[in-house]
C-alpha positions in Angstrom: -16.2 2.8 1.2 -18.1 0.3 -0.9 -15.1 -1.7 -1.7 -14.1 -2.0 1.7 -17.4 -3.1 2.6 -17.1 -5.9 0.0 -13.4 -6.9 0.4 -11.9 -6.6 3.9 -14.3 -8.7 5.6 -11.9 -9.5 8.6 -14.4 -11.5 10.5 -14.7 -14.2 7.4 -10.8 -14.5 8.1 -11.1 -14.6 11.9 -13.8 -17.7 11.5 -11.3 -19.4 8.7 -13.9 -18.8 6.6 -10.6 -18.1 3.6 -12.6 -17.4 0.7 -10.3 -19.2 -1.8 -8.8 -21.3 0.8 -5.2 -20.5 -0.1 -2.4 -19.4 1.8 -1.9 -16.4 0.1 -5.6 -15.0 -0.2 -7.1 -13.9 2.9 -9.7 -12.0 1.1 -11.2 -12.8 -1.8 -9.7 -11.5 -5.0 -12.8 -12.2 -7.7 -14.7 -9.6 -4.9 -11.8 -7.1 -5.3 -12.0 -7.8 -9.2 -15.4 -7.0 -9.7 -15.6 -4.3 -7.1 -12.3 -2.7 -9.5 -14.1 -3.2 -13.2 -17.3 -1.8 -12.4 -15.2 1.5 -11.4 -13.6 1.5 -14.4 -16.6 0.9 -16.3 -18.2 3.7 -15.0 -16.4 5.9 -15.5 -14.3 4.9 -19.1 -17.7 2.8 -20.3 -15.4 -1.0 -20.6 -14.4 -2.9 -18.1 -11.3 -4.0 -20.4 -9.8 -0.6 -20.9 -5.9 -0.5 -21.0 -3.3 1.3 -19.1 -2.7 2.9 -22.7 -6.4 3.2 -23.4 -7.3 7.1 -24.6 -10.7 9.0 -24.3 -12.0 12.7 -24.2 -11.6 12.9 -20.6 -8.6 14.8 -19.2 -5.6 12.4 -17.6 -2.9 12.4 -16.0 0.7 9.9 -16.4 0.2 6.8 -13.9 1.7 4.0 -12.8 1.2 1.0 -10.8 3.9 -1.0 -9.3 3.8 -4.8 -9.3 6.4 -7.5 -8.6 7.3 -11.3 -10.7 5.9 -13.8 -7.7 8.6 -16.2 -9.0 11.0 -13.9 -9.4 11.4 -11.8 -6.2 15.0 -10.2 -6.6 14.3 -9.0 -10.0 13.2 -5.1 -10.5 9.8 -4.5 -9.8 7.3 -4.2 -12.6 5.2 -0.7 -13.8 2.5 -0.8 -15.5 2.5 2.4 -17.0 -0.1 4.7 -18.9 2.3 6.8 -20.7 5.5 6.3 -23.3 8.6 7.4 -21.7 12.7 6.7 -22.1 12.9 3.2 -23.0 9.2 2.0 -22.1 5.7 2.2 -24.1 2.7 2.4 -22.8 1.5 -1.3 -21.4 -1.8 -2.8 -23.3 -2.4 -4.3 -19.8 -5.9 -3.7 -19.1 -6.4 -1.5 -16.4 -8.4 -4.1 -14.0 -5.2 -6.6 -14.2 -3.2 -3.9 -13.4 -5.6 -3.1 -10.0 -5.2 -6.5 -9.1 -1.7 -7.4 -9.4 -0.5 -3.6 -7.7 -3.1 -5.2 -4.9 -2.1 -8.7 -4.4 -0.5 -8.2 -1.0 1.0 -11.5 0.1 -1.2 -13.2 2.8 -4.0 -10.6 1.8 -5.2 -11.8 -1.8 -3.8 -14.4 -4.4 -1.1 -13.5 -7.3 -2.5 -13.0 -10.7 -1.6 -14.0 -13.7 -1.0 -11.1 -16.6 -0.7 -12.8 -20.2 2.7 -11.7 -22.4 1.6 -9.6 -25.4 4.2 -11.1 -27.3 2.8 -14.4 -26.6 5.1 -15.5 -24.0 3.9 -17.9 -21.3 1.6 -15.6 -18.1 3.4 -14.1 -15.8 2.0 -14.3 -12.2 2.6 -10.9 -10.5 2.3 -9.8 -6.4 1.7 -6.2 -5.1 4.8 -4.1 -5.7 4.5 -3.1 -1.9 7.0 -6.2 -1.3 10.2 -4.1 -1.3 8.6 -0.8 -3.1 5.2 0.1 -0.6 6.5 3.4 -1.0 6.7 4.4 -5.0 7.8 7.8 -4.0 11.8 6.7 -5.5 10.3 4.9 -8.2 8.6 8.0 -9.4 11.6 10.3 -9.3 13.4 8.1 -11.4 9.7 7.7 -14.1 10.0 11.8 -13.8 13.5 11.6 -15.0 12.2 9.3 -18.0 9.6 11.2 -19.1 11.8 14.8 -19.1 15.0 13.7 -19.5 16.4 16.8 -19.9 15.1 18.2 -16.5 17.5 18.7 -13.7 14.9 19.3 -10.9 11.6 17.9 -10.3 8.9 18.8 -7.5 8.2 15.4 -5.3 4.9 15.2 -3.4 4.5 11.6 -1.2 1.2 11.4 0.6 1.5 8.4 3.4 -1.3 6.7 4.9 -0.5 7.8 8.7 2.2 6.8 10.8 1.1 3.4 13.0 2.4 2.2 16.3 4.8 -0.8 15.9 3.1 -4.0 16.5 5.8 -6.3 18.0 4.6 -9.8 18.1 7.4 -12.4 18.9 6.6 -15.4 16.2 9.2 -17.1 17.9 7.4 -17.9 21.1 4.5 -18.8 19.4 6.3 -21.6 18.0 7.8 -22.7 21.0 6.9 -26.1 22.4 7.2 -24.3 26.4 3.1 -24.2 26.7 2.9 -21.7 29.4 5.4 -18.9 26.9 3.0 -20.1 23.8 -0.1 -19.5 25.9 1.3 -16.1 27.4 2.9 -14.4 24.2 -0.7 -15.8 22.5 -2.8 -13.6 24.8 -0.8 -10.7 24.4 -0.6 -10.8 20.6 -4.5 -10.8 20.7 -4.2 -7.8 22.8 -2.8 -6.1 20.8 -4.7 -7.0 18.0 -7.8 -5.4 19.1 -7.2 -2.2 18.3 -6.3 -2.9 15.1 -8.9 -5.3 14.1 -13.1 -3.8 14.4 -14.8 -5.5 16.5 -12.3 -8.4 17.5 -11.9 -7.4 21.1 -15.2 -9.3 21.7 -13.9 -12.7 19.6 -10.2 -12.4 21.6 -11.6 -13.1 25.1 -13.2 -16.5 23.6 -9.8 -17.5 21.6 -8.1 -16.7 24.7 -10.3 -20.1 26.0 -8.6 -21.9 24.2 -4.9 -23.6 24.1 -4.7 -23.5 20.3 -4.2 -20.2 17.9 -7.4 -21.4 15.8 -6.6 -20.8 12.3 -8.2 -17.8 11.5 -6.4 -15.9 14.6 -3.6 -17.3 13.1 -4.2 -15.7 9.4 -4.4 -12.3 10.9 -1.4 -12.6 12.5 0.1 -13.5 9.4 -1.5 -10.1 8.0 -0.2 -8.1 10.9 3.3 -8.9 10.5 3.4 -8.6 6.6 1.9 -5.1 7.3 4.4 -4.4 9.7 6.8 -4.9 7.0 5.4 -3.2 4.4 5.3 0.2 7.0 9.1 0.0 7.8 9.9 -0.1 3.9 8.0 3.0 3.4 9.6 4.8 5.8 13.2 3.9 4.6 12.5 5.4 1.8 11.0 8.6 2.7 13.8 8.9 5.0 16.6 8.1 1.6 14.4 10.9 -0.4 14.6 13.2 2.5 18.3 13.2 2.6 18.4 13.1 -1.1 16.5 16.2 -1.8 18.7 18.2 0.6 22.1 16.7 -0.1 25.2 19.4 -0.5 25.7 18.8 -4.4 23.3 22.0 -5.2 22.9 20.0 -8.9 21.6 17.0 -7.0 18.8 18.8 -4.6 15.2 18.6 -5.6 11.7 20.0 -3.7 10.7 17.5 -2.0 7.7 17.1 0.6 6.1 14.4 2.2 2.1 14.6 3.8 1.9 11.6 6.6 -0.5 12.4 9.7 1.8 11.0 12.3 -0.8 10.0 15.1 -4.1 8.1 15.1 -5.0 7.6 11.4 -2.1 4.7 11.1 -3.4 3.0 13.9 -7.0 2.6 12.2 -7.0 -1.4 11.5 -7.5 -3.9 8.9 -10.3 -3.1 6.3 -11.7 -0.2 9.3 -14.4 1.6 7.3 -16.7 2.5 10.8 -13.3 5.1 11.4 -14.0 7.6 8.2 -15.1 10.4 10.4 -11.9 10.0 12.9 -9.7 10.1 9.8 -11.0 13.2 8.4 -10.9 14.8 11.7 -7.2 13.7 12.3 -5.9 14.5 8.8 -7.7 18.0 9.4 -5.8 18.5 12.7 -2.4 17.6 11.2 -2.9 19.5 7.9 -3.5 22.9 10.3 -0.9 22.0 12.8 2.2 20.5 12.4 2.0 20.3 8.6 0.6 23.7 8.1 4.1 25.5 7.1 5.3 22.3 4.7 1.6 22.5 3.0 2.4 26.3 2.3 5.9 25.7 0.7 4.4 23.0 -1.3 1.6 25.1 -2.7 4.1 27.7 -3.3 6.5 25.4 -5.4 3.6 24.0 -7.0 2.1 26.9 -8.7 5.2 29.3 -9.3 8.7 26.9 -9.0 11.5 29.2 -8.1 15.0 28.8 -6.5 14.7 26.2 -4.1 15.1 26.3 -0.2 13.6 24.1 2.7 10.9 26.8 4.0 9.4 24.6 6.8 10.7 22.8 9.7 
C-alpha cells in the first residue's frame, strides 16, 4: 500500500509531469528504488543484500525474471536465489534484482546490472515483455533443481482477469480530424474506469483538439498492459493443456487461482480499491474456485496419483 502510494502517482503522468522525463519512465524509478531497499533492509538489516545472501531466517528458492533491453530475442534472464543444474546463485543484490524484474516498458526506466566478471553493465527491462507469466519458466527451474523428478505440483496465482481495452492507435494517427477527435473521446472513455479519479480530467481533455502529452503517456501504458495480459494467458492456457496431455509420463498437477471478474479491471496504481479486492477474491475463492482450491490443498499436503478433481 505504501509503495503504491509513492510510485504510481498517475495524475503526475496525466499533467506530463514525467518524473525523469524519458520515454520509458512514466514513474519514477529512484521512488520505486528506495521504496524496495528500505523493505529489504528491514527485514534482512542491508539494503545491499544478494539474491545469494544467507541469514537465520527461514527461505524459500526465488526467482525474478528480467530481459537484456538491447537484446530482446535472447532468453530472458533469472536472477535466482538458489544453485541449481547449470546456474549458481546470482551475487546480484536483491534491490537491482526488484528493479530490473520491475522496469515495465513505458512504466519505469531500464537499469543497468554490473557483470561480476567485470564485463561492461548490462541494462535489463521487466521480464513481463514476453514472460508476464513465469508460471513455464518455473516448471522448467523445478526440473533444474530435482532433476531426477518426473512430476511436480504447479500453483499460478494471476492478478484477475481484465476486460480488453481495445483502443485503435491507428485512428489516432490519422490526419481525418473528425476520426482523430472521435476515436480520442472514446479512448478517454474508456480510460476512466481504469484510471482513479481521471473521469473528472477526461471531460476537460475532451476540450481540446490535441491528445496533451500526458493523456498520451497513459495510453501508451494501457496498450503495453494490454499486452502484457494476453501473454499471460497464452501461457496458462499452454500449461493447462500440458498438464493434462495423453502421455501419462508427461502430465503434472497443475492449478491456476485468477478471480475472473472485477479485480482485473481495478486501474493503474488503484490503491482506494483494497476493500473491493478482498471482497472479490473472497467471492471467487468460495464460488467458482472452491473445488480447484480443495484439490490443490489436497495435492499439496499428501501428493498421490494424480487426476483433475475439479471442473
Amino acid at each position: 500500500m505504501a509503495i503504491s502510494r509513492e510510485v504510481f502517482k498517475v495524475e503526475q503522468v496525466l499533467k506530463n509531469t514525467i518524473p525523469l522525463g524519458g520515454n520509458q519512465d512514466r514513474f519514477s524509478s529512484a521512488v520505486l528504488m528506495k521504496e524496495v531497499k528500505e523493505i529489504i533492509k528491514k527485514h534482512v538489516d542491508s539494503d545491499t543484500f544478494p539474491m545469494s545472501g544467507t541469514n537465520e531466517r527461514p527461505s524459500c528458492r526465488t526467482f525474478v525474471v528480467a530481459q537484456m533491453a538491447r537484446q530482446m530475442s535472447a532468453a530472458p534472464t533469472l536472477f535466482r536465489s538458489y544453485n541449481c543444474e547449470g546456474f549458481r546463485a546470482d551475487n546480484v543484490p536483491v534491490w537491482q534484482a526488484a528493479l530490473a524484474t520491475s522496469a515495465a516498458p513505458t512504466f519505469f526506466q531500464a537499469i543497468e546490472i554490473s557483470n561480476p566478471l567485470g564485463n561492461p553493465a548490462v541494462a535489463y527491462i521487466d521480464g513481463g515483455v514476453g514472460h508476464n507469466n513465469p508460471a513455464q519458466l518455473a516448471r522448467q527451474e523445478a526440473r533444474r533443481i530435482w532433476p531426477s523428478s518426473r512430476s511436480c505440483c504447479l500453483v499460478s496465482i494471476g492478478t484477475g482477469r481484465p476486460k480488453a481495452i481495445r483502443i485503435d492507435y491507428a485512428k489516432l494517427e490519422s490526419s481525418d480530424e473528425l476520426v482523430r477527435l472521435n476515436t480520442r473521446n472514446a479512448v478517454l472513455d474508456s480510460l476512466k474506469t481504469y484510471i482513479p479519479g481521471f473521469a473528472r480530467a477526461a471531460d476537460n481533455f475532451k476540450k481540446v483538439k490535441n491528445l496533451p502529452a500526458g493523456v498520451m503517456a497513459v495510453i501508451q501504458m494501457a496498450k503495453a498492459v494490454s499486452q502484457l495480459i494476453t501473454s499471460s494467458e497464452e501461457v496458462h492456457r499452454n500449461l493447462d493443456t500440458e498438464a493434462y496431455e495423453n502421455d501419462a509420463n508427461g502430465q503434472f498437477r497443475y492449478f491456476r487461482f485468477n478471480v475472473e471478474r472485477d479485480v482485473g479491471d481495478i486501474g493503474f496504481g488503484d490503491i482506494t480499491n483494497i476493500h473491493d479486492m478482498n471482497v472479490d477474491t473472497i467471492a471467487y475463492m468460495g464460488d467458482s474456485a472452491r473445488f480447484m482450491k480443495m484439490a490443490c490443498v489436497k495435492q499439496l499436503i499428501a501428493p498421490r496419483a494424480f487426476t483433475r478433481e475439479y471442473s
